[in-house]
PQR file of N, CA, C, O and H, with PARSE charges and radii, in Angstrom:
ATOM      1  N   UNK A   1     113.075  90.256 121.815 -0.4000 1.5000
ATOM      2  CA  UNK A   1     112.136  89.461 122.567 -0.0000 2.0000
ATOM      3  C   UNK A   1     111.458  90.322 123.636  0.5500 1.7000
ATOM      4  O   UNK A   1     110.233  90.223 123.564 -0.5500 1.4000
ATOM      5  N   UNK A   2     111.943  91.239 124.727 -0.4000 1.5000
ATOM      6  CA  UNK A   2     111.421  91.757 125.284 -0.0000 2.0000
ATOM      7  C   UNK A   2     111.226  93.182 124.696  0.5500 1.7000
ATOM      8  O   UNK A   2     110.912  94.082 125.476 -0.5500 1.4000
ATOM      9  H   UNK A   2     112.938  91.319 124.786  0.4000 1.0000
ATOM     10  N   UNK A   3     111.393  93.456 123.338 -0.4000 1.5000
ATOM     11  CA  UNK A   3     110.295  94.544 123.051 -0.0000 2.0000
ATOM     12  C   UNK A   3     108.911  94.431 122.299  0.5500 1.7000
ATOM     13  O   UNK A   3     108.080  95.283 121.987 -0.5500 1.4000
ATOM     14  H   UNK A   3     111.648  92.725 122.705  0.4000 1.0000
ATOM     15  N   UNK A   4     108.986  92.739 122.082 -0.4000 1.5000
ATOM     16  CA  UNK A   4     107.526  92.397 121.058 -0.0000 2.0000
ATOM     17  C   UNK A   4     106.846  91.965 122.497  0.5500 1.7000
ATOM     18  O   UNK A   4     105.718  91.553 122.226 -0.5500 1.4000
ATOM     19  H   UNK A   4     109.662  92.047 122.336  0.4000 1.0000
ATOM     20  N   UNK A   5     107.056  91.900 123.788 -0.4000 1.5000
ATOM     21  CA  UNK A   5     106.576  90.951 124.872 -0.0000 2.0000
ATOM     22  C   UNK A   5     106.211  92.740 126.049  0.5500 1.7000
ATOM     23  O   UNK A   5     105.122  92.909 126.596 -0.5500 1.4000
ATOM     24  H   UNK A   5     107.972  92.235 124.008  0.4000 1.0000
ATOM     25  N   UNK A   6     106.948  93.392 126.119 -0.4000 1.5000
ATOM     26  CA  UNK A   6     106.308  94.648 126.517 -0.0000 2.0000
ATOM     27  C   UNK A   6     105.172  95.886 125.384  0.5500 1.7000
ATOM     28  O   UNK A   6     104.434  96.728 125.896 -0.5500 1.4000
ATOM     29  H   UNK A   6     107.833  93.254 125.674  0.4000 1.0000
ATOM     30  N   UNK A   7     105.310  95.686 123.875 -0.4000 1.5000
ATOM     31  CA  UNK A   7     104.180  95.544 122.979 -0.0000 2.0000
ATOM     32  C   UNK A   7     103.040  94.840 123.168  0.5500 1.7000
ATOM     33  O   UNK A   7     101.899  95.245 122.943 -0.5500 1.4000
ATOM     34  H   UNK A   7     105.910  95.002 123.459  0.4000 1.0000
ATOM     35  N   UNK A   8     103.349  93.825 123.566 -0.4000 1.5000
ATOM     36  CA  UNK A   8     102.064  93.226 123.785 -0.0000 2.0000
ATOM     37  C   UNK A   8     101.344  93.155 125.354  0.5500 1.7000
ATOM     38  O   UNK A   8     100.124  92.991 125.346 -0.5500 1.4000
ATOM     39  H   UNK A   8     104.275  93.496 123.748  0.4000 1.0000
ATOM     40  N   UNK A   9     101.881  93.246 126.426 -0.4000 1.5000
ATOM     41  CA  UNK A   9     101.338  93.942 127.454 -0.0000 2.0000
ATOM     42  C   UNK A   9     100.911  95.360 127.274  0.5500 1.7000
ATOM     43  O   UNK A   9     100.547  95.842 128.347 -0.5500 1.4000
ATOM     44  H   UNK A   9     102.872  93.380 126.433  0.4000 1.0000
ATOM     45  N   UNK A  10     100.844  96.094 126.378 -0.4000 1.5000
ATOM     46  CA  UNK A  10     101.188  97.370 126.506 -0.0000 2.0000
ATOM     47  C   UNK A  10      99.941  97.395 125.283  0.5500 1.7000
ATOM     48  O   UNK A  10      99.733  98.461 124.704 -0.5500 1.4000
ATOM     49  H   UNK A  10     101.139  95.703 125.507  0.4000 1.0000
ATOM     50  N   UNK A  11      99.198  96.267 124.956 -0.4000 1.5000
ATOM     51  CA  UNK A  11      98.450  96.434 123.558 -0.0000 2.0000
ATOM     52  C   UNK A  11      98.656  97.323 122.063  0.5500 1.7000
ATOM     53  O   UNK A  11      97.858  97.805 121.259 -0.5500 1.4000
ATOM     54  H   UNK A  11      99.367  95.401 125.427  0.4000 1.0000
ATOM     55  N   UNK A  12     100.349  97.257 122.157 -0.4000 1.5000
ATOM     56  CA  UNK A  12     100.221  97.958 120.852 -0.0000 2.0000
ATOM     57  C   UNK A  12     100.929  96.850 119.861  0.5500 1.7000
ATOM     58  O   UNK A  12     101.873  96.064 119.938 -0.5500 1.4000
ATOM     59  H   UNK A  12     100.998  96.865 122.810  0.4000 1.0000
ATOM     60  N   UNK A  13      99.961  97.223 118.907 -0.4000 1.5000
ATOM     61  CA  UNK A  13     100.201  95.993 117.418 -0.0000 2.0000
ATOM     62  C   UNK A  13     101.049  96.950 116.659  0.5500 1.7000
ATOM     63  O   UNK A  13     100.758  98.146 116.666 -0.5500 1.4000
ATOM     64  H   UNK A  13      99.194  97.861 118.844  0.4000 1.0000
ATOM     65  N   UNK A  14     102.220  96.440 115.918 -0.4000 1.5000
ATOM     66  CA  UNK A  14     102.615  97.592 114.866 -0.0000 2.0000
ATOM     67  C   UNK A  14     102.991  96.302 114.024  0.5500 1.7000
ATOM     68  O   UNK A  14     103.425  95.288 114.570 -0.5500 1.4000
ATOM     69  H   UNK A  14     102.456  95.469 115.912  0.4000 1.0000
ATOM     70  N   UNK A  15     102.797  96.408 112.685 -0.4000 1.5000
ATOM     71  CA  UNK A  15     103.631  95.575 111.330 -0.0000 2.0000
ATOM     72  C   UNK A  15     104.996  95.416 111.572  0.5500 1.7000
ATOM     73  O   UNK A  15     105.568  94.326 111.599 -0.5500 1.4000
ATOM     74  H   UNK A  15     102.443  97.232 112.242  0.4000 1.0000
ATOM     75  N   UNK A  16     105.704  96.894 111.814 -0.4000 1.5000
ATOM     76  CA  UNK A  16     107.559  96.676 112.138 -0.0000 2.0000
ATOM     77  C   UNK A  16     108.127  95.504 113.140  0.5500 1.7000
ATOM     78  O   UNK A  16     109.254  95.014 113.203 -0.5500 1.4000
ATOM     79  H   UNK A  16     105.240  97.780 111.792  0.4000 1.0000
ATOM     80  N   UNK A  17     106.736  95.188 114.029 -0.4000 1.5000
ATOM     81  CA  UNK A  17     107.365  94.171 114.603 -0.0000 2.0000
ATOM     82  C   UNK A  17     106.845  93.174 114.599  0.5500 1.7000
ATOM     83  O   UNK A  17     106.524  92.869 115.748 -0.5500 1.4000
ATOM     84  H   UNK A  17     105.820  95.587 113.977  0.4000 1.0000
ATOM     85  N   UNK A  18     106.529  92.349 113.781 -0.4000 1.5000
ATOM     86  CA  UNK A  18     105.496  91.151 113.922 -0.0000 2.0000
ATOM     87  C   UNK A  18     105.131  90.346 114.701  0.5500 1.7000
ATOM     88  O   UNK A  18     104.103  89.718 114.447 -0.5500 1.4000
ATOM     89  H   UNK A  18     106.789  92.597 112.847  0.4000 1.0000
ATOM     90  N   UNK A  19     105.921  90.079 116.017 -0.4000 1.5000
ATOM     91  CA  UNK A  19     105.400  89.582 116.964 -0.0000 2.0000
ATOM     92  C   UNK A  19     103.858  90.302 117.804  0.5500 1.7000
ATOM     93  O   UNK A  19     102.703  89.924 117.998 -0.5500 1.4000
ATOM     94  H   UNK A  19     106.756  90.589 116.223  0.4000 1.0000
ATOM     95  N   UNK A  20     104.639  91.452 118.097 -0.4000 1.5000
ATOM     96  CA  UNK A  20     103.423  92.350 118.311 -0.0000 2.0000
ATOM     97  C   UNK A  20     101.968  92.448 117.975  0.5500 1.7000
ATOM     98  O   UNK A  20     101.032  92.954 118.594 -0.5500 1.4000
ATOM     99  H   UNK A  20     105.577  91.759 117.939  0.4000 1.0000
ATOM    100  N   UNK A  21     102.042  91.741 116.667 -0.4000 1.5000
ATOM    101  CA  UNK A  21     100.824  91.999 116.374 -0.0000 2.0000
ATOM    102  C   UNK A  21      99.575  90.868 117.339  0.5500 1.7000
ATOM    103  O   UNK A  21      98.348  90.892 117.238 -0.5500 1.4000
ATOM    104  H   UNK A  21     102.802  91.330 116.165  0.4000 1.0000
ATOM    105  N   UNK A  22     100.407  89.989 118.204 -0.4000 1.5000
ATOM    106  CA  UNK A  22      99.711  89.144 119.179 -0.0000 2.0000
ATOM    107  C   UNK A  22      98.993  90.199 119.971  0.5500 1.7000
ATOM    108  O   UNK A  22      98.207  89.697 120.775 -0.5500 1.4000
ATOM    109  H   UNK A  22     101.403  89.969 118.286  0.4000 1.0000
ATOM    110  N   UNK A  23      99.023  91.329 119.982 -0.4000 1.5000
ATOM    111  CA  UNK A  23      98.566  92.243 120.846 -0.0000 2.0000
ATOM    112  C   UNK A  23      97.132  92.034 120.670  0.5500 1.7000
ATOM    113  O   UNK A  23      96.401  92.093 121.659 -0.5500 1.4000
ATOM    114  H   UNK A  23      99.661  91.737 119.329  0.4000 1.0000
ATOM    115  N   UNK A  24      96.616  91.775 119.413 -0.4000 1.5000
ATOM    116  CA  UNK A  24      95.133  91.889 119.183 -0.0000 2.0000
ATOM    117  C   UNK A  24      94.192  90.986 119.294  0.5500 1.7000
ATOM    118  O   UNK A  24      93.025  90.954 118.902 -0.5500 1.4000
ATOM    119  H   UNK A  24      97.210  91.727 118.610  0.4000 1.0000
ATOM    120  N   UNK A  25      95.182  89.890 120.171 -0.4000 1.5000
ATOM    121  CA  UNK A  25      94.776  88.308 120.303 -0.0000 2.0000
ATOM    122  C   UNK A  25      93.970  88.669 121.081  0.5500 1.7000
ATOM    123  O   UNK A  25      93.897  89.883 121.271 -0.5500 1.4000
ATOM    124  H   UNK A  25      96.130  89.916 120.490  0.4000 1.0000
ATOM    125  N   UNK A  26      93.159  87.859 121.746 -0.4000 1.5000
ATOM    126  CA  UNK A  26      92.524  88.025 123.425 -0.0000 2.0000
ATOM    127  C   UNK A  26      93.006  87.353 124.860  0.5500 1.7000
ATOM    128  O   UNK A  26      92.800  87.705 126.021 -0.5500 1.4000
ATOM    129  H   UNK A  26      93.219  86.873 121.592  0.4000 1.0000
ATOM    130  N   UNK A  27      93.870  86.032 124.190 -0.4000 1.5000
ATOM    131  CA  UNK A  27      94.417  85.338 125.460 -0.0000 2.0000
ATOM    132  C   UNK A  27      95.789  84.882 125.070  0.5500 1.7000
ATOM    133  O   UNK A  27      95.914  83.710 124.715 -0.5500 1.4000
ATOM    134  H   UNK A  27      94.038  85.746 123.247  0.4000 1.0000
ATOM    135  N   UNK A  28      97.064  85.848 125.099 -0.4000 1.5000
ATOM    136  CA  UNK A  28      98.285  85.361 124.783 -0.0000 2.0000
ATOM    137  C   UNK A  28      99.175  85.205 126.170  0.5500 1.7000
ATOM    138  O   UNK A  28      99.167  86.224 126.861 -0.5500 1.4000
ATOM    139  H   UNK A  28      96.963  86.801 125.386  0.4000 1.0000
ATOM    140  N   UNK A  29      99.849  84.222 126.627 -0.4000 1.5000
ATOM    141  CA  UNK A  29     100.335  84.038 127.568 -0.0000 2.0000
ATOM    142  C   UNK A  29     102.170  83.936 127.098  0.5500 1.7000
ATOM    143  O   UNK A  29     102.407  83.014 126.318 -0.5500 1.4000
ATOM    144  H   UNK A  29      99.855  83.394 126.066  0.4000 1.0000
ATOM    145  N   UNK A  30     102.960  84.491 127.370 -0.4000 1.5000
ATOM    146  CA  UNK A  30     104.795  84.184 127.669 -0.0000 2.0000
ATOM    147  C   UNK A  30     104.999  83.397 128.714  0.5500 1.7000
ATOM    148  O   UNK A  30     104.541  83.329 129.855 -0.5500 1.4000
ATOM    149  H   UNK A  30     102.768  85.240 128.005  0.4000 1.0000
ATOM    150  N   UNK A  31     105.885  82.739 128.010 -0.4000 1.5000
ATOM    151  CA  UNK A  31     106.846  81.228 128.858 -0.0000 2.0000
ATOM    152  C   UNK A  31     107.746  81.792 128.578  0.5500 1.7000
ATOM    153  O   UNK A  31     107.411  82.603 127.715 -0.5500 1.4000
ATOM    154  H   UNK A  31     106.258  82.793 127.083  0.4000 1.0000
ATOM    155  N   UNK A  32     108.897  81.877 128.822 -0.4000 1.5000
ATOM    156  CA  UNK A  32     110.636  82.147 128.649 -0.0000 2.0000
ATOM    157  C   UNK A  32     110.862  81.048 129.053  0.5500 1.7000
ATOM    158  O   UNK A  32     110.236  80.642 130.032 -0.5500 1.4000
ATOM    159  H   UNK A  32     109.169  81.218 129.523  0.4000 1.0000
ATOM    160  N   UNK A  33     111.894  80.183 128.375 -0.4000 1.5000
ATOM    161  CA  UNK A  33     112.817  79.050 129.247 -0.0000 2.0000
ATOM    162  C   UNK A  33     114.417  79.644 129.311  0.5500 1.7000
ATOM    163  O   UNK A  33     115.276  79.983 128.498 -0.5500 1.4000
ATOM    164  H   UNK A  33     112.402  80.514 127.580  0.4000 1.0000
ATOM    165  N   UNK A  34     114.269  79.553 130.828 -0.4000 1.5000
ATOM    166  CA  UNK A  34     115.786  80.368 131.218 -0.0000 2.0000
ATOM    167  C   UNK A  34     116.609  79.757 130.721  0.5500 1.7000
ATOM    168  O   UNK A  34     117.454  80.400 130.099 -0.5500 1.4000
ATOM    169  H   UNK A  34     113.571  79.277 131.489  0.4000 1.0000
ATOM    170  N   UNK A  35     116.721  78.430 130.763 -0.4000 1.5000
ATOM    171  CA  UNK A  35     118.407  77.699 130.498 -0.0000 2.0000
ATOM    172  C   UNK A  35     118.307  77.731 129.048  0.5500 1.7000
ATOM    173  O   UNK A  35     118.971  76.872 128.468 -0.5500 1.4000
ATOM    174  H   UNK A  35     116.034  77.907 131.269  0.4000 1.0000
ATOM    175  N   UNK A  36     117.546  78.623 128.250 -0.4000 1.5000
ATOM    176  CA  UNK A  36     117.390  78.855 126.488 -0.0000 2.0000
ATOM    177  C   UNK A  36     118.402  80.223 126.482  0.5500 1.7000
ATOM    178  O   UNK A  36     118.900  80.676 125.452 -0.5500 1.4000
ATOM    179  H   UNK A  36     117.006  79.321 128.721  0.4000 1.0000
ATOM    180  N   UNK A  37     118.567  80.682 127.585 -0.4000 1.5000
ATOM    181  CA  UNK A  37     118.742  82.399 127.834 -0.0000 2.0000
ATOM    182  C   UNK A  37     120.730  82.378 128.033  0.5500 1.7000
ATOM    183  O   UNK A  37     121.665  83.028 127.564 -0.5500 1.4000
ATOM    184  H   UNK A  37     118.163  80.315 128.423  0.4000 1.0000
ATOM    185  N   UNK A  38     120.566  81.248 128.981 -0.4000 1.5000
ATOM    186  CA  UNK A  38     122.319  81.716 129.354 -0.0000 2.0000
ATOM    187  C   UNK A  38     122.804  82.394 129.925  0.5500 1.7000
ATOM    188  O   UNK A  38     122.191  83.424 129.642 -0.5500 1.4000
ATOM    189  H   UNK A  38     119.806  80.720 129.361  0.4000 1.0000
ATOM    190  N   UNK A  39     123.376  82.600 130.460 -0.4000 1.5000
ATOM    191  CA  UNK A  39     124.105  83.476 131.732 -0.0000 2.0000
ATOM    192  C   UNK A  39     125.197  84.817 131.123  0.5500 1.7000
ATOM    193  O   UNK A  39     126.236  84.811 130.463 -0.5500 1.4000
ATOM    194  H   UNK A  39     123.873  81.763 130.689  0.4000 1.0000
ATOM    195  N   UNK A  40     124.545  85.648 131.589 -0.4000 1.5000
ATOM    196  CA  UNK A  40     125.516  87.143 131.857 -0.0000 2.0000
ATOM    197  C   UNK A  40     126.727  87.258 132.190  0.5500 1.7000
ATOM    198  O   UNK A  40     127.030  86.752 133.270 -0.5500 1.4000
ATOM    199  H   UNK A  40     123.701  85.653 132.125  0.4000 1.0000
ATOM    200  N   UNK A  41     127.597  87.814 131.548 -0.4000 1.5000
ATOM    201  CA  UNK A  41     128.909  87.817 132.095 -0.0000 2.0000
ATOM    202  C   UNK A  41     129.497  89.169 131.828  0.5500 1.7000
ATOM    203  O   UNK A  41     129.284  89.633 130.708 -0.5500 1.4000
ATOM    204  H   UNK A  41     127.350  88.225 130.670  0.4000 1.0000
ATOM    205  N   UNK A  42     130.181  89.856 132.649 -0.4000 1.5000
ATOM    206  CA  UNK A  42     130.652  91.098 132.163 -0.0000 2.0000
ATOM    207  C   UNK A  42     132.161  90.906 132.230  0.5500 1.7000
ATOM    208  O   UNK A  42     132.636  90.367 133.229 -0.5500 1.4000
ATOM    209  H   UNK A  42     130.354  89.480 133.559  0.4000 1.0000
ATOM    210  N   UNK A  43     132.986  91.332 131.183 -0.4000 1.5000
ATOM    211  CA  UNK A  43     134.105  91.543 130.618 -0.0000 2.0000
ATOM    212  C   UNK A  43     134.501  92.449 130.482  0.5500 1.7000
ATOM    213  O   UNK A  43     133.707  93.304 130.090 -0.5500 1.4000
ATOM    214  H   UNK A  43     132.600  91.770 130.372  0.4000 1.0000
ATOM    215  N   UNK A  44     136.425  93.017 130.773 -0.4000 1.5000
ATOM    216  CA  UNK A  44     136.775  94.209 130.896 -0.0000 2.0000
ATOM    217  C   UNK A  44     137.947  93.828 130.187  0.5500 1.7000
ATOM    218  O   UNK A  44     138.632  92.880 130.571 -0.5500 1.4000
ATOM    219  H   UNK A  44     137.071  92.323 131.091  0.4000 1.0000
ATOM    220  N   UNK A  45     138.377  94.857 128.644 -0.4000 1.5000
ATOM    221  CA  UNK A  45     139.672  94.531 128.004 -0.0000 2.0000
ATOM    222  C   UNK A  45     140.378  94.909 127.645  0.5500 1.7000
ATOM    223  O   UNK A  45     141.292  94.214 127.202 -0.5500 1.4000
ATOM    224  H   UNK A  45     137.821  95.627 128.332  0.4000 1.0000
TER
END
């Protein structure tokens, strides 16, 4: 998700990633919904 979403700030379209190819849109906007995301936790074992 955040390498087809810095592709597309970044205007590069490639096939390998198909999101990317929004790059060539003219008006694409990102929403993230956090509570879709979930919380971080670090674990030691």
């Amino acid at each position: 998700m955040r390498l087809s979403a810095l592709m597309i700030s970044k205007r590069i379209p490639d096939s390998s990633v198909p999101m990317s190819l929004l790059a060539d849109h003219p008006n694409v906007h990102f929403h993230y919904l956090r509570s879709g995301i979930g919380t971080v936790a670090v674990e030691m074992h």
